[in-house]
Backbone as CSV, one residue per row, in Angstrom:
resi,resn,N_x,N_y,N_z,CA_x,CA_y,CA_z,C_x,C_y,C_z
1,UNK,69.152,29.490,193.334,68.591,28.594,194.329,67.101,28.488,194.088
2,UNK,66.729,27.058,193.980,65.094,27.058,193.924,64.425,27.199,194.993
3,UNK,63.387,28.113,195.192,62.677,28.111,196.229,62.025,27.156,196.670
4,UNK,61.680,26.526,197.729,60.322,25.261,197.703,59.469,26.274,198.893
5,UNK,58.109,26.093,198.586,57.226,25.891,199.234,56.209,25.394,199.506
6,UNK,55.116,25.174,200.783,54.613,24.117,200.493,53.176,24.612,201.114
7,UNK,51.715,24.198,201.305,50.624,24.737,201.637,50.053,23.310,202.418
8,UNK,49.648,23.817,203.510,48.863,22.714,204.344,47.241,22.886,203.568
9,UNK,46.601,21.792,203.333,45.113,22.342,203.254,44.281,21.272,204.154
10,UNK,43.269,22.435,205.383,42.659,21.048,206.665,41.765,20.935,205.396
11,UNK,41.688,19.650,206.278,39.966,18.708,205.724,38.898,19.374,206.667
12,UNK,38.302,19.253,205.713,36.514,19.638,206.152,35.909,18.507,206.351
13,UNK,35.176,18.864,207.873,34.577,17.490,208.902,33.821,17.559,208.190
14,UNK,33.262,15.892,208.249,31.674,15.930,207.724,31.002,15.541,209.242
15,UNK,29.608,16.491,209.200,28.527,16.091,210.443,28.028,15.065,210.463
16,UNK,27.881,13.987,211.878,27.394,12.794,211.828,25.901,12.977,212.439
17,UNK,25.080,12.633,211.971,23.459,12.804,212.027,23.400,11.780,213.204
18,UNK,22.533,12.080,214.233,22.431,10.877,215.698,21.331,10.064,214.824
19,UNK,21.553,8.731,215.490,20.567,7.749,215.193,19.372,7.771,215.990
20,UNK,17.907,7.444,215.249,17.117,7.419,215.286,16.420,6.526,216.570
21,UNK,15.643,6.971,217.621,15.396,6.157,218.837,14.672,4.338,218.277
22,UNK,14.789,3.551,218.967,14.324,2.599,218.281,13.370,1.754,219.278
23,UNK,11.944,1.355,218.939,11.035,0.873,219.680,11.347,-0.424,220.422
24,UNK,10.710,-0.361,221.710,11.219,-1.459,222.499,10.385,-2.359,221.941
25,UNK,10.536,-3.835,221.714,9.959,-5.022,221.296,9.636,-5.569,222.770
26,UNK,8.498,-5.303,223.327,8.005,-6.497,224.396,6.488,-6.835,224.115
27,UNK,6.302,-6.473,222.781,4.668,-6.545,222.644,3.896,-5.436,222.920
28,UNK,3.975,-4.512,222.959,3.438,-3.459,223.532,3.822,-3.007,222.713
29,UNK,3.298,-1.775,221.968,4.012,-0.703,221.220,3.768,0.497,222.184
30,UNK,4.860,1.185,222.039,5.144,2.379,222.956,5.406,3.594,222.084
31,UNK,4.522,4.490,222.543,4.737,5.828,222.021,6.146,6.147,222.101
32,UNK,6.798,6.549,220.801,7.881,7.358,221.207,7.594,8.917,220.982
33,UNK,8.350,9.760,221.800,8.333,11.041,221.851,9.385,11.474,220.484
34,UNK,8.971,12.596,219.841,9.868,12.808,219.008,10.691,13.757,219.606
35,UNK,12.019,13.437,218.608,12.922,14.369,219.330,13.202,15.303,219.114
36,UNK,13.821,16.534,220.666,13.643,18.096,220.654,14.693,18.309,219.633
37,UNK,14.131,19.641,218.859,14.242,20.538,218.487,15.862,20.992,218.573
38,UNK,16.798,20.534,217.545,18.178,20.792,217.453,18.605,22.542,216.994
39,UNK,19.676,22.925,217.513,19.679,23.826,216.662,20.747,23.539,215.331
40,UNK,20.458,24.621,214.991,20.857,23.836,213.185,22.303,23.745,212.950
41,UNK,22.681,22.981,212.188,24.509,22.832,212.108,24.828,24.018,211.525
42,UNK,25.917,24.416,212.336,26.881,25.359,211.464,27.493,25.723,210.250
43,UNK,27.652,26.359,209.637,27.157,25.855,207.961,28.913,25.933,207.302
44,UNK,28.920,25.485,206.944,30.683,25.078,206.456,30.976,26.031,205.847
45,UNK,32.206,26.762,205.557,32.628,27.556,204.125,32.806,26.534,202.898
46,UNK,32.563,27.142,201.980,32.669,26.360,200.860,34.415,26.042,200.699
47,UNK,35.086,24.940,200.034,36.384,24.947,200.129,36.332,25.571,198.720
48,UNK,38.138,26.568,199.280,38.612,27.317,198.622,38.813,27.639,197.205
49,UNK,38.568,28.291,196.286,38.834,27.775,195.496,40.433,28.124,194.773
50,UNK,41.072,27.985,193.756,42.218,27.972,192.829,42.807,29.551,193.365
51,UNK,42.200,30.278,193.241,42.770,31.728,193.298,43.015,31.958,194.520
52,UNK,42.124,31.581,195.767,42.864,31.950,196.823,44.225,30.807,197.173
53,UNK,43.802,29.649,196.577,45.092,28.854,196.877,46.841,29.527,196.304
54,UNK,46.333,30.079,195.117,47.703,31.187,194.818,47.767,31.981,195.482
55,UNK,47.353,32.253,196.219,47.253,33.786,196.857,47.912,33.315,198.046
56,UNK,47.572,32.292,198.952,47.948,31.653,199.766,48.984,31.368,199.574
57,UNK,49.830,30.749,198.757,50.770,30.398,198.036,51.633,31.252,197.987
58,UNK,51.419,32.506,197.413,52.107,33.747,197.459,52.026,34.171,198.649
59,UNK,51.735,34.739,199.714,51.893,34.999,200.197,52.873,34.478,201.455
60,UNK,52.915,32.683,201.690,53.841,32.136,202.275,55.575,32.402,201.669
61,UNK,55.357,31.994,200.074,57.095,32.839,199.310,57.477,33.918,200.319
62,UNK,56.910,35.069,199.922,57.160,36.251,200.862,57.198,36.203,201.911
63,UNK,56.579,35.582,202.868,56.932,35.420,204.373,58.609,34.835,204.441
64,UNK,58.201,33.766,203.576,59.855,32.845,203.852,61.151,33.828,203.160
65,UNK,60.988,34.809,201.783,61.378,35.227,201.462,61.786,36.699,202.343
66,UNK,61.181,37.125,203.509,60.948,38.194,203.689,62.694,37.310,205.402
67,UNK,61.930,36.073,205.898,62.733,35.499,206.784,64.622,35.620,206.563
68,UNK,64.535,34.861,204.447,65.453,34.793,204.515,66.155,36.164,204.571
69,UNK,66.172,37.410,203.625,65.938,38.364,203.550,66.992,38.875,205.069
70,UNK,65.887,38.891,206.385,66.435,39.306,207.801,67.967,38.576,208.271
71,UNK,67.365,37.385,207.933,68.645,36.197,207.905,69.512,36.547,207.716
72,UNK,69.733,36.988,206.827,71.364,37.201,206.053,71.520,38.491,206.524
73,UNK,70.668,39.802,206.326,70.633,40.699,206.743,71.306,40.987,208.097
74,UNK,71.157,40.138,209.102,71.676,39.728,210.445,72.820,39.353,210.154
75,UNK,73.130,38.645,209.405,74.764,37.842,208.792,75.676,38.839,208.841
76,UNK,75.178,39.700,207.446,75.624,40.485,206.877,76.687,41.488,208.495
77,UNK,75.590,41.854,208.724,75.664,42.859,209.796,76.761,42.069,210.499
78,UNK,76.233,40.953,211.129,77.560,40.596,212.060,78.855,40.332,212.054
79,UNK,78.840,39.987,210.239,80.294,40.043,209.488,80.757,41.085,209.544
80,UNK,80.346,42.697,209.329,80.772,43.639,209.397,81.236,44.176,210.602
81,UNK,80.730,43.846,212.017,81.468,43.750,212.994,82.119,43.237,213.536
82,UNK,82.676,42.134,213.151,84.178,41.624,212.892,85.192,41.770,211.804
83,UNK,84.766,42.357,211.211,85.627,43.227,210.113,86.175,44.533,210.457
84,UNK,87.778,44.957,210.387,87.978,45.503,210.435,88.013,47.135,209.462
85,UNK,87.530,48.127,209.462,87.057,49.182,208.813,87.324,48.986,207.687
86,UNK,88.446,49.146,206.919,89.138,49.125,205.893,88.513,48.581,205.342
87,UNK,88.345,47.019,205.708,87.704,45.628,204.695,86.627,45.946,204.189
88,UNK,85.787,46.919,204.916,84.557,47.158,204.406,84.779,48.252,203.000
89,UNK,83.715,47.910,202.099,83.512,49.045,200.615,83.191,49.755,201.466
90,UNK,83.002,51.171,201.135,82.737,52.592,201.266,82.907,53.001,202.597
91,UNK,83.791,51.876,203.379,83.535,52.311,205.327,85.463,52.645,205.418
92,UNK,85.930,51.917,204.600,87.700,52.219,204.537,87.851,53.555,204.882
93,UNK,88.646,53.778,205.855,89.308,54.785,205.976,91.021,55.160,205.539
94,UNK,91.765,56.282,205.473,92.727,56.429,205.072,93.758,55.933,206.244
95,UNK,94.785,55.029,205.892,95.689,54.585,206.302,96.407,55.468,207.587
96,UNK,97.157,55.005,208.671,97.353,56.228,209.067,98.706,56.237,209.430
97,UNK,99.355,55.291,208.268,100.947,55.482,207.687,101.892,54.303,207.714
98,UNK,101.537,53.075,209.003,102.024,51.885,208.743,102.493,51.379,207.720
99,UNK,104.259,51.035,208.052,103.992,50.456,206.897,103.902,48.741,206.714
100,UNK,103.679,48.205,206.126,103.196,46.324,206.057,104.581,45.917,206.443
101,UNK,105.351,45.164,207.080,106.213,44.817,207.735,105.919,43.405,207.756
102,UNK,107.089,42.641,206.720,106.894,40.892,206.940,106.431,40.315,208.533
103,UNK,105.836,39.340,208.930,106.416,38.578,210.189,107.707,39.114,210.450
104,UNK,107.609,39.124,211.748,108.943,39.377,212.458,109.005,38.796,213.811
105,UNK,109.987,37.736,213.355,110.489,36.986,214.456,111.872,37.107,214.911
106,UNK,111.855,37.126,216.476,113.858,36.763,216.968,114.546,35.594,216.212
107,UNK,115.618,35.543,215.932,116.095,34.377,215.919,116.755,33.221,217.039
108,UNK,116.703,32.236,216.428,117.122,31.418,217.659,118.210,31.742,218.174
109,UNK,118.413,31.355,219.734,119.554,31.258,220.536,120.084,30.065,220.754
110,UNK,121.328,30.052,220.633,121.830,28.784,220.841,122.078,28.138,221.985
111,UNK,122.193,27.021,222.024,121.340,26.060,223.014,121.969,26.606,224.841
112,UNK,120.995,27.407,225.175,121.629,27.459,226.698,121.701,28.811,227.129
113,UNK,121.962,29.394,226.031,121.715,30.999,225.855,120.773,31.582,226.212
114,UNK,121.089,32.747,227.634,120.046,33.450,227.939,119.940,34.965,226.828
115,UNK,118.624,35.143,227.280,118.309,36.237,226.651,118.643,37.250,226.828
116,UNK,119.265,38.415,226.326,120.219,39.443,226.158,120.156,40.318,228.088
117,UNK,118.967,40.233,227.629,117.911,41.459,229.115,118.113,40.508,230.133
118,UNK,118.403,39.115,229.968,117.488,38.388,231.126,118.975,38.589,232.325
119,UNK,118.236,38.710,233.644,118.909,38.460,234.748,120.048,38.072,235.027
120,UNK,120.302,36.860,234.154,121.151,36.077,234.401,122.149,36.415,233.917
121,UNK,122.042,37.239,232.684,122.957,37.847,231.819,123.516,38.643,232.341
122,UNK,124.770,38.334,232.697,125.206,40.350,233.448,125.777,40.606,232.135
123,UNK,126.257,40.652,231.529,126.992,41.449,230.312,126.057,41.819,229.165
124,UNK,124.588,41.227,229.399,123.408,41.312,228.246,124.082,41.416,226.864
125,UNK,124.643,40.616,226.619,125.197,40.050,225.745,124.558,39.302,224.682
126,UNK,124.423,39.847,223.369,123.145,39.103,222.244,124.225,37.954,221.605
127,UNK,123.454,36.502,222.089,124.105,35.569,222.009,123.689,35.435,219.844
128,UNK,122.495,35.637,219.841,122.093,35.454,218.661,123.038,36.229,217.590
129,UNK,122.658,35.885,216.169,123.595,36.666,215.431,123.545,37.958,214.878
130,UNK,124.353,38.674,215.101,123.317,40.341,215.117,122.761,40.778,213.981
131,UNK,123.516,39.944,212.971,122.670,40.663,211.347,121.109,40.068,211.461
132,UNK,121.028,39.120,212.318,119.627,39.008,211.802,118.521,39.569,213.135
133,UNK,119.391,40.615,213.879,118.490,41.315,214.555,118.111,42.466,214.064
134,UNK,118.798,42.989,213.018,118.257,43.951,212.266,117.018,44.187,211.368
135,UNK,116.033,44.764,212.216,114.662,44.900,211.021,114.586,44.730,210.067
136,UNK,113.993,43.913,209.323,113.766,43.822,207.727,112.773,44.707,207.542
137,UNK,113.304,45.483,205.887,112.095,46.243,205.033,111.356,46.040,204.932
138,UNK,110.350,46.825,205.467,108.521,46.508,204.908,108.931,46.383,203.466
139,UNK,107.371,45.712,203.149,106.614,45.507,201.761,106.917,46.544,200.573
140,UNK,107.488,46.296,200.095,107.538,47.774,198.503,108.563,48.132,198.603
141,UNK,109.457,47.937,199.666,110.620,49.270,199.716,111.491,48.386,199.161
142,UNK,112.359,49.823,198.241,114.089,48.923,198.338,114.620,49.056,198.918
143,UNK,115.813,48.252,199.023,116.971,48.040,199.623,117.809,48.076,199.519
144,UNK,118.668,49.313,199.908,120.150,49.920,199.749,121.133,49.407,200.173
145,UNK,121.860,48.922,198.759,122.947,47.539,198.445,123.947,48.175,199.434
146,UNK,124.424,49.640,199.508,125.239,50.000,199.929,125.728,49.958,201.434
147,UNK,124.071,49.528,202.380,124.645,48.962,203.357,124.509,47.409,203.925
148,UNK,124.737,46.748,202.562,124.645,45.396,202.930,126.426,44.766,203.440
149,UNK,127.339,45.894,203.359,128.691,45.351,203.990,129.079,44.114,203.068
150,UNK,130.139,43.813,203.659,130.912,41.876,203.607,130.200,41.267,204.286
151,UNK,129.815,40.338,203.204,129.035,38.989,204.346,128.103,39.621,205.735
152,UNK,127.522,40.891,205.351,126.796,40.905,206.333,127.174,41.841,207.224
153,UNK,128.598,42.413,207.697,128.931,43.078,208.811,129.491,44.407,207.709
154,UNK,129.331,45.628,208.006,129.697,46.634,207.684,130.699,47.598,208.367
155,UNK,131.353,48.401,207.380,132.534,48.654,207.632,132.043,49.937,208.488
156,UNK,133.029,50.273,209.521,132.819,51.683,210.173,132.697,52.956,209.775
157,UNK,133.410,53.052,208.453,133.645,54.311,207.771,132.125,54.425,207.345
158,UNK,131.702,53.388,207.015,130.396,53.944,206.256,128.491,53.948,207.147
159,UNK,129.349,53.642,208.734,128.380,54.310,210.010,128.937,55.359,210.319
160,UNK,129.934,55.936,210.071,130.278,57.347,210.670,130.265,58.377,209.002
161,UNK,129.418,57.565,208.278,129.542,58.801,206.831,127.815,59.323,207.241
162,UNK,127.148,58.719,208.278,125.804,59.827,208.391,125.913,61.008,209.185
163,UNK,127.440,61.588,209.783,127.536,62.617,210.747,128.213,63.608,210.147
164,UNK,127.643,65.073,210.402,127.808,66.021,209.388,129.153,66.402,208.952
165,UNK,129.814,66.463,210.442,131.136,67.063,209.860,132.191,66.065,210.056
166,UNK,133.869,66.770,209.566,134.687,65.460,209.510,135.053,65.795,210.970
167,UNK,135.923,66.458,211.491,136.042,66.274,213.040,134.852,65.391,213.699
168,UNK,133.754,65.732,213.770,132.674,65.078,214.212,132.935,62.992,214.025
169,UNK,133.176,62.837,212.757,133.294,61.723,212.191,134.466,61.011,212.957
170,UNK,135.805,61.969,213.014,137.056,60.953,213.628,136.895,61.234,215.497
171,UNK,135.940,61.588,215.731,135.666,61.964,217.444,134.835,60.375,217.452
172,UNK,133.680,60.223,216.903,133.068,59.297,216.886,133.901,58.356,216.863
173,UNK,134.703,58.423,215.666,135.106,57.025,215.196,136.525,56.186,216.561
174,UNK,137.150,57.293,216.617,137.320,57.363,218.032,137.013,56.563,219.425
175,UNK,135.921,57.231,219.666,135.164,56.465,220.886,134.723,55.344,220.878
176,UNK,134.313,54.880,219.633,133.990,53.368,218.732,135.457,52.600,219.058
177,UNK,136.349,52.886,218.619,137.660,52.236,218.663,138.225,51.968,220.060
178,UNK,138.221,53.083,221.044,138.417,53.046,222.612,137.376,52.079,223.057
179,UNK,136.262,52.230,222.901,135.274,51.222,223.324,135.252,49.679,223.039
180,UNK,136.576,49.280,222.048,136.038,47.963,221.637,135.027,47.385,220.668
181,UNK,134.578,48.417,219.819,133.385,48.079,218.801,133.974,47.007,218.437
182,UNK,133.118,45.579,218.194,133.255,44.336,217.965,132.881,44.289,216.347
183,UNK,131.815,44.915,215.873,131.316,44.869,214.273,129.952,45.488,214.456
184,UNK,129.772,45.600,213.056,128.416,46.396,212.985,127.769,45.661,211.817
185,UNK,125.887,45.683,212.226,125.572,45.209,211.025,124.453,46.570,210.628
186,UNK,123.813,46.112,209.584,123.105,47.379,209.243,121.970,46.982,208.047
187,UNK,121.021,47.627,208.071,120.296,47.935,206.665,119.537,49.193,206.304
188,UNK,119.555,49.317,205.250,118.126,50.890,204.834,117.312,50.212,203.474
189,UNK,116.727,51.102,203.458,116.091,50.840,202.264,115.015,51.976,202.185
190,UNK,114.508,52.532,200.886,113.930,53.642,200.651,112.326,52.985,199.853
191,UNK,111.205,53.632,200.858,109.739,53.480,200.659,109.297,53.945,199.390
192,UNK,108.414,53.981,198.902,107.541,54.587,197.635,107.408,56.020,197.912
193,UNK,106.960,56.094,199.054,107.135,57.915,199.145,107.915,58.455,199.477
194,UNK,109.335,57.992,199.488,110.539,58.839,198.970,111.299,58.489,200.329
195,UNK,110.760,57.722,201.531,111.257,57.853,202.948,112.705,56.740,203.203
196,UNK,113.682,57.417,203.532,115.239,56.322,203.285,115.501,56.331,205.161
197,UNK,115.302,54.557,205.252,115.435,54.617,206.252,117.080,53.904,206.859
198,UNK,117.601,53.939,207.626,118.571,53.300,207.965,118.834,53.326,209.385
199,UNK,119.718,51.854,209.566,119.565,51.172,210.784,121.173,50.600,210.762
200,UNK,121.667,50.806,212.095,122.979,50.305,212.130,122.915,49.612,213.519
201,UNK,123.153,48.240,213.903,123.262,47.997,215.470,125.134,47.654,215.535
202,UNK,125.529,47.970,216.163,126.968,48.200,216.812,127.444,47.269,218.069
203,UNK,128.088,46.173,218.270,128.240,45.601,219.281,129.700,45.793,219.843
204,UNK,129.189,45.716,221.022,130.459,46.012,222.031,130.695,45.125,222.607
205,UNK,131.452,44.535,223.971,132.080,43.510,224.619,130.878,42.855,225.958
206,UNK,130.236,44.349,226.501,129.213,44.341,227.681,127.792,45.590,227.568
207,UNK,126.960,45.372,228.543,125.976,46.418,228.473,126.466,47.779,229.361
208,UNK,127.471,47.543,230.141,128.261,48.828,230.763,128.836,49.452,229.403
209,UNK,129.241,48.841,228.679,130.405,49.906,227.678,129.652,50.396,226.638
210,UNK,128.444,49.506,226.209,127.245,49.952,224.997,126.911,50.833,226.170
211,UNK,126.665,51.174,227.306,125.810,52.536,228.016,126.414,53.462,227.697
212,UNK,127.458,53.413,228.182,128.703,54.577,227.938,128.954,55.104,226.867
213,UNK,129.013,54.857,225.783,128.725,55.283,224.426,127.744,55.901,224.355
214,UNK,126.894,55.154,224.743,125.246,55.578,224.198,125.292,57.374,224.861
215,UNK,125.239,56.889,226.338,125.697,58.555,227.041,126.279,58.357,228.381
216,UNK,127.157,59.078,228.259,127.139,60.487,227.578,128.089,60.235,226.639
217,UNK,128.165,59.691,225.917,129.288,59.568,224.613,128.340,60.086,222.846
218,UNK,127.055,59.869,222.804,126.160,59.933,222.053,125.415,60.770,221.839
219,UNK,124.993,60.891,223.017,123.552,61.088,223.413,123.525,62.411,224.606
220,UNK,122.589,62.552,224.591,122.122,63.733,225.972,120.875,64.158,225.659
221,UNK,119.913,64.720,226.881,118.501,64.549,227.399,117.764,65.417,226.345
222,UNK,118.462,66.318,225.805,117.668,67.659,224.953,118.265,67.187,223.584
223,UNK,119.395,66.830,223.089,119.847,67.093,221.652,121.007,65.713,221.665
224,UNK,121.580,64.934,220.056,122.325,64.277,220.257,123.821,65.195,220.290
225,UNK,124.360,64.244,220.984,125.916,65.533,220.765,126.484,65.546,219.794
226,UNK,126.004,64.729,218.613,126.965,65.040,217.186,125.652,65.285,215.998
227,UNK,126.151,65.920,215.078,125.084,65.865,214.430,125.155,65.438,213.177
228,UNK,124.017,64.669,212.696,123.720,63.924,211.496,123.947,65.317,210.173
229,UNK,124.332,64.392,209.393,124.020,65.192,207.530,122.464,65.363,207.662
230,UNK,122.640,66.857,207.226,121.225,67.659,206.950,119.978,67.416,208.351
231,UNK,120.635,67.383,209.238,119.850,67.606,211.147,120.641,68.483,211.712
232,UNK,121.406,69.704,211.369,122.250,70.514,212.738,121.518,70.930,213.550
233,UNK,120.225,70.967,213.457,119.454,71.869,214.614,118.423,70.760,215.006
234,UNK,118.818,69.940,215.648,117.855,68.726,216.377,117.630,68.889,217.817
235,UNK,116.289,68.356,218.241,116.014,68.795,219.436,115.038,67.318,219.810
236,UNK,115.382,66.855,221.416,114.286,65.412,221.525,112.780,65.635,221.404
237,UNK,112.360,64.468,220.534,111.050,64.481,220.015,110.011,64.428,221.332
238,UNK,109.475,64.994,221.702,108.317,64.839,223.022,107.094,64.476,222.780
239,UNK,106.960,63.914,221.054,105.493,63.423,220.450,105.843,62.138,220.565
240,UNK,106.835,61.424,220.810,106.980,59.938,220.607,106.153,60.196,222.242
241,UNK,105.153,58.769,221.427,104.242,58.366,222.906,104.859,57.554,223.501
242,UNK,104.846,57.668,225.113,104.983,57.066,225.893,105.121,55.540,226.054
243,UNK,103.911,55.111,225.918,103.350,53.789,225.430,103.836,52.680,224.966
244,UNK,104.882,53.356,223.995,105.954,52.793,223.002,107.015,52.477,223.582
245,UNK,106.878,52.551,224.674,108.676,51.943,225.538,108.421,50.750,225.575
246,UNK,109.875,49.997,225.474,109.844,48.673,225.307,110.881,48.575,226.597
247,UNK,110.403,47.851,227.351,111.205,47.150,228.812,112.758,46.953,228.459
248,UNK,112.804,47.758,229.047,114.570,47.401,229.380,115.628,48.395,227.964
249,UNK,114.688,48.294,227.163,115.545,49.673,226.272,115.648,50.846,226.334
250,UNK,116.903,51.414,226.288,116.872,53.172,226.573,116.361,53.417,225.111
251,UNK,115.778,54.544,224.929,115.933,55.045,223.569,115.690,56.941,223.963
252,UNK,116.404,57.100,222.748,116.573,58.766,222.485,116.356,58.989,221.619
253,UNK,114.592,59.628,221.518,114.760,59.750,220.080,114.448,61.645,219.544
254,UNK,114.814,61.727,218.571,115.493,63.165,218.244,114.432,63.539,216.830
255,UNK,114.154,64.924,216.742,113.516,65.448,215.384,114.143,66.613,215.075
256,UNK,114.344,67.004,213.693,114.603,68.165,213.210,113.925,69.320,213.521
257,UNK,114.495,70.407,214.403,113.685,71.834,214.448,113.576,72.575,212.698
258,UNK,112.359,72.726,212.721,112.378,73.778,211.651,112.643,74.954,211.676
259,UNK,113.299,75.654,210.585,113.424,75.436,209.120,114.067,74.215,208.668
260,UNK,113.449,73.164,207.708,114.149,72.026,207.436,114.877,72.377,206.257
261,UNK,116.278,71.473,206.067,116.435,71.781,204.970,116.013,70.986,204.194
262,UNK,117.042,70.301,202.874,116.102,69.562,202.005,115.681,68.797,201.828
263,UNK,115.335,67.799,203.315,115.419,66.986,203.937,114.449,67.385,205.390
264,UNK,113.606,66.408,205.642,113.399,66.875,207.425,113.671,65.110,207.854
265,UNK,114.973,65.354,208.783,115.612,64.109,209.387,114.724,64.034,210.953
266,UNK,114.718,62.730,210.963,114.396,61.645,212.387,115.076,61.046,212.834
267,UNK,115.746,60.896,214.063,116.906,59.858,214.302,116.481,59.548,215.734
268,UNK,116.851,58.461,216.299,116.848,57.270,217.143,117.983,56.555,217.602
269,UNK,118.672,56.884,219.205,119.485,56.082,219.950,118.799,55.105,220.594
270,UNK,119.329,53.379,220.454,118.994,53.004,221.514,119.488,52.255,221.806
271,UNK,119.919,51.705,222.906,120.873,50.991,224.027,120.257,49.736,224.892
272,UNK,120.729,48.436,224.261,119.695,47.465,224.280,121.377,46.525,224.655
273,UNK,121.396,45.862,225.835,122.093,44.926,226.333,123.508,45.577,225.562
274,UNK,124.496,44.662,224.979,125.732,45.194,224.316,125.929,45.773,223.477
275,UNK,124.544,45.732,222.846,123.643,46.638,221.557,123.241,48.196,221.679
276,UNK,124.260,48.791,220.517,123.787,50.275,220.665,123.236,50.374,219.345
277,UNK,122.179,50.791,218.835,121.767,51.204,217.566,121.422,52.481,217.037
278,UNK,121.539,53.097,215.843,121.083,53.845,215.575,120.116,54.034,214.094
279,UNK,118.602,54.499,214.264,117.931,54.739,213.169,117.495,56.067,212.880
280,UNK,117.705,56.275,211.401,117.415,57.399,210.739,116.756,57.161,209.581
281,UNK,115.900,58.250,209.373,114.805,58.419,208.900,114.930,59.533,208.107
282,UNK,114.737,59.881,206.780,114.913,61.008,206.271,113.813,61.086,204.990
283,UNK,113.499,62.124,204.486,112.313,62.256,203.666,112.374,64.015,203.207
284,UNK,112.471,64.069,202.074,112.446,65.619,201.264,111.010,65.926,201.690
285,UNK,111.127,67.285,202.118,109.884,67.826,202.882,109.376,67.922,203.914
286,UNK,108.922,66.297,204.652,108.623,65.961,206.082,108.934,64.549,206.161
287,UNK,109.383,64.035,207.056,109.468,63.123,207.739,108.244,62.574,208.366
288,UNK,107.514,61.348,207.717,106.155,61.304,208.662,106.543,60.504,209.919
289,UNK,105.770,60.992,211.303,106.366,60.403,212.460,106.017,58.739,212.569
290,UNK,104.633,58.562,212.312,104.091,57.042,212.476,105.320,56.138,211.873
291,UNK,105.609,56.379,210.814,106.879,54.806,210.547,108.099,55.341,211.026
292,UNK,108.257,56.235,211.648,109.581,56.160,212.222,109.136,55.718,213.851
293,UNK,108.144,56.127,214.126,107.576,55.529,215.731,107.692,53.850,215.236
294,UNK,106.742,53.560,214.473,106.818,51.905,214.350,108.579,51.499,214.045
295,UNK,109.041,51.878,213.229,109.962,51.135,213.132,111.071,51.355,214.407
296,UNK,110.840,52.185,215.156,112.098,52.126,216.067,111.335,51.250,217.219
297,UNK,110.283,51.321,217.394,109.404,50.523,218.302,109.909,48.939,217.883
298,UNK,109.523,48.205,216.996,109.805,47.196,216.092,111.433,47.234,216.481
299,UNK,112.420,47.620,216.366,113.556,47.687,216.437,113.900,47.423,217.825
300,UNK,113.622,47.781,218.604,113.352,47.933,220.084,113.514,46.652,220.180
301,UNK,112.346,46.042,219.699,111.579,44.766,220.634,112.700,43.625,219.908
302,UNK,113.120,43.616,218.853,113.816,42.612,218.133,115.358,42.472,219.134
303,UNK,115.367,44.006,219.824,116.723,43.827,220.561,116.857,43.672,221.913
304,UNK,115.611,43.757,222.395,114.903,43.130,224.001,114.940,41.628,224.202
């Protein structure tokens, strides 16, 4: 960018000398008095010469230079407080486990259809189609073909292959069958740092018979009543914050007591209109809590 600048230079007055008194013409000549005693003009500076005009010169650059300088400086600054930490070089802080999660929108209801929760609904009944109430994988992760089912709906045997034992499995499978399970849809998919998550929502006929399952058929206040592969010693999580309740959903959510084994499992009931779901979370070593809080949170709201 070229700089411009520019220099005013005043003009120097010139002094106008008074005119001289002038004799009256009537024939008479008349003494004139001469006139008093001025004091002397003020004596001009000489104009400037070449060197202070650079100097002058220079020194306006730098003023304007010094303006723009603050200018941006001010910019700068105020960009950075609308920036969130991260964005900034050397101000980023470490992530604190989120994971990037496409847009996530409900899908439409068809024309007339109340909303699962709403009032009007006594059977809270998800008019929408349930595979596509199921959370999609954040960013990076894959996606485990194995619970993509037929066309979308998955078979039962392979929601009752996450519970440890086989009695356990035909008790479940069981109460699923007495209840009317209508179909199930599902997805998982496993993160970069090793975390395999999975999600099954289960529909039933009404929100009375998804309760009933949920508990006492499921569920209970301290521990779930069946237990997952590699969780026998689970106990309810009391770090899930508060905060995180989503209106109108039960949820139960459960952590592995240590000693873990080779595995530390996370799991999640929740009971959303005719909708019972369940998410699990598993990870060799630890289980970090933040994406299993977000994603059952996220899960929540897609079924509200």
């Amino acid at each position: 960018m070229t700089e411009q600048t520019s220099s005013v230079e005043d003009a120097t007055p010139t002094p106008v000398e008074n005119a001289t008194p002038t004799p009256v013409e009537d024939g008479t000549r008349t003494p004139v008095e001469a006139p008093a005693a001025r004091p002397p003009a003020p004596e001009v500076p000489p104009a400037p010469v070449r060197k202070d005009r650079r100097v002058l010169r220079a020194l306006l650059r730098w003023t304007a230079a010094t303006v723009v300088f603050a200018a941006v400086g001010a910019s700068v600054a105020y960009g950075i407080t609308r920036m969130d930490r991260t964005d900034v070089p050397g101000l980023a802080t470490e992530s604190d486990g989120r994971w990037d999660y496409p847009t996530i929108t409900r899908p439409p209801l068809p024309s007339g259809s109340p909303r699962p929760l709403a009032e009007s609904n006594r059977t809270g009944t998800h008019y929408a189609d349930l595979r596509r109430l199921v959370l999609p994988a954040p960013k990076g992760a894959h996606v485990d073909a194995a619970l993509r089912g037929t066309d979308g709906w998955l078979a039962t045997k392979t929601f009752l292959a996450e519970y440890a034992s086989r009695d356990d499995r035909e008790t479940v499978g069981q109460q699923l069958t007495d209840n009317g399970l209508r179909h199930i849809a599902a997805r998982g998919w496993t993160t970069p740092d090793g975390t395999h998550t999975r999600i099954y929502l289960l529909q039933f006929d009404s929100v009375v018979v998804a309760d009933e399952v949920n508990s006492p058929g499921l569920t209970s206040y301290n521990t779930p009543i069946y237990a997952l592969r590699g969780a026998e010693r689970t106990m309810a999580d009391d770090r899930f914050p508060d905060r995180a309740t989503v209106d109108d959903v039960i949820r139960h959510a459960y952590d592995e007591v240590k000693p873990y084994g080779a595995e530390q499992v996370r799991q999640a009931y929740l009971s959303a209109g005719d909708t019972l779901a369940l998410i699990v979370q598993s990870r060799k070593g630890a289980a970090k809590a933040v994406p299993f809080q977000q994603t059952v949170v996220l899960q929540s709201q897609l079924l509200g």
